[in-house]
C-alpha angles and dihedrals in degrees: 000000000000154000117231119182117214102214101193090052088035094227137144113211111186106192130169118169095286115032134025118200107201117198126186129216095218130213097264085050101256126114128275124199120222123165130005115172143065123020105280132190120268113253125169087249138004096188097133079081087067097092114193134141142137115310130168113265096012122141106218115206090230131052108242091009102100094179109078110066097156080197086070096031129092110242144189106220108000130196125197132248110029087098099310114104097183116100114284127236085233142358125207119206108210121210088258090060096250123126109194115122137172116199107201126193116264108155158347148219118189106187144163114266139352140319123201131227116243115259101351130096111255144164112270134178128226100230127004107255085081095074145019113210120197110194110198112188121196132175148207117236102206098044101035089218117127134211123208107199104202121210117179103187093194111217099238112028132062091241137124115194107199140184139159134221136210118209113184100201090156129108092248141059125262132192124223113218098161127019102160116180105233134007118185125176111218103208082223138037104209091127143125116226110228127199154165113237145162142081135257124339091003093060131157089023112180097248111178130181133161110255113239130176106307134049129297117185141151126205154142136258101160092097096260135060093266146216082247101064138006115231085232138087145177142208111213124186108244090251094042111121133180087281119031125013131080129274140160126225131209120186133176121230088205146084101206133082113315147177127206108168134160125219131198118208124209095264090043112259120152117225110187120196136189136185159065102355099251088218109100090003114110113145117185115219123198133206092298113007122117142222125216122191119209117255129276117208109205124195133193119187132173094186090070138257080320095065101047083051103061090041083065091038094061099029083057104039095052112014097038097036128065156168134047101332090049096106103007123109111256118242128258102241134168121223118214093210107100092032097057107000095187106334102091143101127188105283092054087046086055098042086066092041086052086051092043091045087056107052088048095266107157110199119042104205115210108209140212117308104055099111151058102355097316104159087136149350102290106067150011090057110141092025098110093186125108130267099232087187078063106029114026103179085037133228087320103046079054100051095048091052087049096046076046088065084050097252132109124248122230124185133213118231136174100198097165100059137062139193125225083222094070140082093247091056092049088050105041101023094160090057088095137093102253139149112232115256089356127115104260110227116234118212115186082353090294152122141213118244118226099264097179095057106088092215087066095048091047091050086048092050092045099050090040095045091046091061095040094051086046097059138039095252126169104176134030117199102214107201129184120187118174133050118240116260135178082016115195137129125234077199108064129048125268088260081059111057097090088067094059102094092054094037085059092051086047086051095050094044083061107050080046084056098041092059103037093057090045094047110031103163090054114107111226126203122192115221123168103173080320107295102012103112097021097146147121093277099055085049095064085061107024118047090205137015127208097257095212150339089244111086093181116140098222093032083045086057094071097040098052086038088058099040089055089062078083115351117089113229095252092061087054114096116210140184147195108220144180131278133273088045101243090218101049103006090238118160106213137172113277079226088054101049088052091045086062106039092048083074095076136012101331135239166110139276107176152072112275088181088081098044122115115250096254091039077057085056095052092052083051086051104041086043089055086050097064095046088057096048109021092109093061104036086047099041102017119097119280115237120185108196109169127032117228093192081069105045157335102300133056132198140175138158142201129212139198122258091241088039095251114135135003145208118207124178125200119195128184119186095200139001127223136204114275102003121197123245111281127202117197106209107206119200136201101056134120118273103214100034124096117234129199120220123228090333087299111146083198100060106058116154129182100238089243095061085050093059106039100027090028119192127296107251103230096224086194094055086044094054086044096066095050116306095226118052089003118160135188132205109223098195114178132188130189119259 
């Protein structure tokens, strides 16, 4: 691992065992871009991978040089208008109202290890052998502002984390209008564009389409990252599969609004960006403040959309997120939500924790109504003090009974949010996010507290902080369910207002910090209506997020399928829950709802009160399961190995790190008369080692017959376990 920088050529080549990055100091002193892919051998200049020339209708930089068009050039970090007509990675509004700008090379730092940026979640490393950083500052003459394009090439991944930082240290004032986080030009366009799309309940669907001239983009302005879009995107070549191929991932270390688009030039050259969405975004910047723009994580991997996944599983799992739950195994809770909603009292909530005790469940979650006047969805939000009708020895009564069960208590809250009918809103009714003399829009009843302004963030903190520090609680369940709408804020000036969206997610960032620091052996999951701001930036805070409202085992298929193209299993929360499915109506197998859910951090939403007896001893069992193989399904190596967005069966598998034992799950929608013979190939194993199969002498396969012959699926034991929406386990254990 290294970067070395050629001074003669002028060139920066990062470079670890499996990828190089090459980037180019070019003759008008900005920076050119000129390789990003797999691992090359070091030379003193690559610059005959630097292509110009004359073309009709091109602008060159220099009079009588008709080789350097930056609109036909790759670049690092590109503005708009000195001769490139693509859109731009940021854009800078002077006080004379123009916005051209040219960044030239001043100077560079290459160091050990890994800066971060100031208020926002990002990859780190824990000593600083693990990454190698190269700074490269560049500034603009006129405007005596300068701009530090950061690049981490991480040792042992095929991963590249990058930001960039504004510096006005100019007389005048400047406007920020883009200030994207990363901007990189592809010398082809024979890709497919891969994404993760949906809404609610169906979030972080695999969407693909082949790229063309244009622009193609997804993104959020709805003031979170969204269940609509992931603030990620890959570009696949057309015969890259799970497993060999090349693709390039981009992924947002962020959970506000974001853009990640992809634009195709007329000669076919593929510019990827990736940021802050530059609609409703504008940040003055006065002589000497600064402007810091959130981390990409870029991967390139040759072994297929596999590969890339499990770069960003392990970056994530053990370099995003951090603290005490990092690498510990996550709990196995119960959730009341879906047994009481709103409708309990203490002795109900104990009547479940007395059931859970009993079967071996280890958290017992209280949900949303236990505070202010909540008996529905219309008030009580923002008061974070308890309901004695429903509680009478309070949070703390509750979450002794409940240590005395030997299980730890959690507790739900929705910080962020208020409703008019509260005692918060009739005191601070300003503390929204409202438009002056404009309708303000409800959503779930609800409105969105003014994140940005600090006095909001300390009362948070100090309500919060007051229960946690009450009761002996080891998990706090952080939910968000509405987007933000009219937004505006009675706190800042008019010239501030288009810094309000990402001022909110800096606000909540720091109330997330704030607890966190102050609590670290509390467990945080991240919910926002379930999926709705699953991203890199929840993950820094929160070691898991609620992956969606619909609990149903074959929706739930596709979601975690798709959470899994960048989200390690142990960030995936994932329940058990009551039939009929309240989001679907399905009716599914109580095996095959677990058979889905092991496959994440592990639990129950439903009433166990109303479960048979022997429904009661498949929960023991299922419960015993996860104890004995938490470690591998939450730190082994993620496998997907059939795909349910083509077809009627779904299978994955994990594996453990010294190939040691597996996991593997099989999933079939429906089943049909007379079905062929199926055989299920697994992968990540170990060629040459013998694995035995479910614990059956009699089945004993070498690894590499596993992965290239596969097992037969047995279509009687299959049927066996339901028909329709049947499932299987395929545990295997070294000889």
């Amino acid at each position: 691992m290294g970067i070395i920088y050629h001074e003669q050529s002028g060139e920066f080549h990062l470079f670890n065992e499996e990828i190089s990055y090459i980037i180019k100091i070019l003759d008008n002193g900005q920076l050119g871009h000129l390789y990003y892919g797999k691992r090359l051998s070091d030379r003193e200049s690559f610059g005959h991978l630097l292509e110009g020339g004359l073309r009709s209708l091109a602008a060159y930089v220099f009079e009588d040089d008709y080789f350097l068009s930056l609109q036909h050039t790759r670049q690092e970090y590109p503005s708009y208008g000195t001769t490139d007509f693509r859109h731009p990675a940021y854009e800078i509004r002077a006080e004379n109202g123009s916005r051209i700008t040219s960044f030239q090379y001043e100077s560079h730092e290459i160091y050990l290890g890994k800066g971060k940026p100031d208020g926002l979640p990002a990859t780190y490393v824990e000593n600083i052998e693990e990454a190698v950083t190269l700074d490269i500052t560049l500034q603009d003459p006129v405007l005596k502002v300068r701009l530090v394009l950061s690049y981490t090439i991480f040792s042992s991944l095929p991963a590249i984390a990058r930001c960039a930082r504004f510096l006005n240290e100019g007389n005048g004032i400047i406007a920020l209008t883009r200030a994207l986080s990363a901007s990189i030009d592809l010398p082809d366009y024979d890709f497919e564009m891969v994404r993760l799309a949906g809404a609610w309940s169906r979030e972080r669907h695999v969407k693909s389409s082949r790229i063309e001239q244009g622009v193609q983009s997804v993104h959020s302005l709805r003031g979170a990252s969204s269940a609509e879009f992931n603030p990620f995107i890959a570009l696949k070549r057309l015969n890259t599969d799970e497993h060999t191929g090349e693709v390039y991932g981009f992924s947002l270390v962020y959970s506000g609004n974001f853009l990640a688009q992809v634009e195709v030039d007329t000669h076919h050259m593929t510019r990827v960006s990736l940021g802050i969405h530059p609609d409703q975004f504008e940040w003055t910047l006065a002589p000497g403040e600064s402007f810091q723009t959130p981390e990409a994580v870029m991967v390139y991997s040759c072994k297929g959309l596999n590969g890339m996944s499990q770069t960003y599983h392990r970056l994530y799992r053990t370099r995003l997120a951090r603290g005490y739950w990092r690498d510990r195994v996550r709990p196995i809770l119960i959730n009341n939500w879906e047994a009481t909603s709103f409708d309990f009292n203490e002795e109900s909530i104990l009547a479940i924790a007395r059931t859970a005790s009993s079967l071996g469940i280890e958290l017992f979650v209280l949900d949303d109504g236990w505070f202010g006047s909540r008996n529905d969805d219309r008030s009580g939000l923002g008061d974070w003090f308890v309901n004695r009708d429903k509680l009478p020895g309070g949070i703390k009564g509750l979450a002794d009974r409940i240590a005395a069960l030997g299980m730890r208590f959690g507790l739900w809250f929705e910080p962020e949010m208020v409703n008019k009918d509260s005692e918060l809103y009739r005191t601070h009714p300003d503390w929204i996010i409202a438009t002056p003399d404009r309708p303000s829009s409800p959503s779930r009843n609800q409105y969105v507290l003014d994140m940005s302004r600090s006095e909001v963030v300390d009362y948070l903190f100090d309500r919060m902080s007051a229960i946690l520090r009450e009761a002996a609680i080891s998990y706090v369940k952080w939910d968000m369910n509405r987007y933000i709408t009219e937004c505006y804020s009675a706190a800042h000036s008019k010239a501030d207002q288009g810094t309000i969206f990402h001022r909110y997610i800096l606000g909540v960032y720091k109330l997330y910090d704030k607890l966190t620091s102050t609590f670290p052996h509390v467990l945080f999951e991240s919910c926002s209506s379930g999926g709705a701001r699953f991203d890199p930036g929840m993950l820094y805070y929160a070691p898991q997020t609620w992956t969606s409202d619909n609990t149903d085992a074959i929706e739930r298929l596709k979601i975690q399928y798709g959470t899994s193209y960048v989200y390690p299993l142990s960030s995936m929360g994932a329940h058990v829950s009551e039939v009929p499915n309240q989001q679907v109506g399905r009716v599914t197998p109580l095996e095959t709802r677990a058979n889905v859910a092991y496959f994440g951090a592990f639990g129950y939403e439903l009433d166990l009160n109303e479960l048979t007896e022997e429904e009661r001893e498949i929960i023991r069992l299922q419960v015993a399961f996860v104890k004995g193989n938490r470690t591998l399904i939450q730190q082994g190596d993620f496998y997907r190995l059939l795909d349910p967005f083509q077809g009627q069966e779904t299978a994955w598998c994990v594996v453990s790190a010294d190939q040691d034992e597996a996991l593997a799950g099989f999933y079939q929608a429906l089943n049909m008369a007379n079905r062929p013979w199926r055989r299920l190939k697994l992968a990540g194993l170990a060629e040459g080692k013998r694995y035995c199969v479910n614990s059956d002498k009699t089945r004993i396969h070498y690894g590499d017959e596993l992965m290239s012959a596969g097992l037969v699926i047995d279509n009687r034991e299959l049927s066996a376990s339901g028909g329709d929406f049947a499932s299987m386990l395929i545990y295997l254990s070294e000889v």
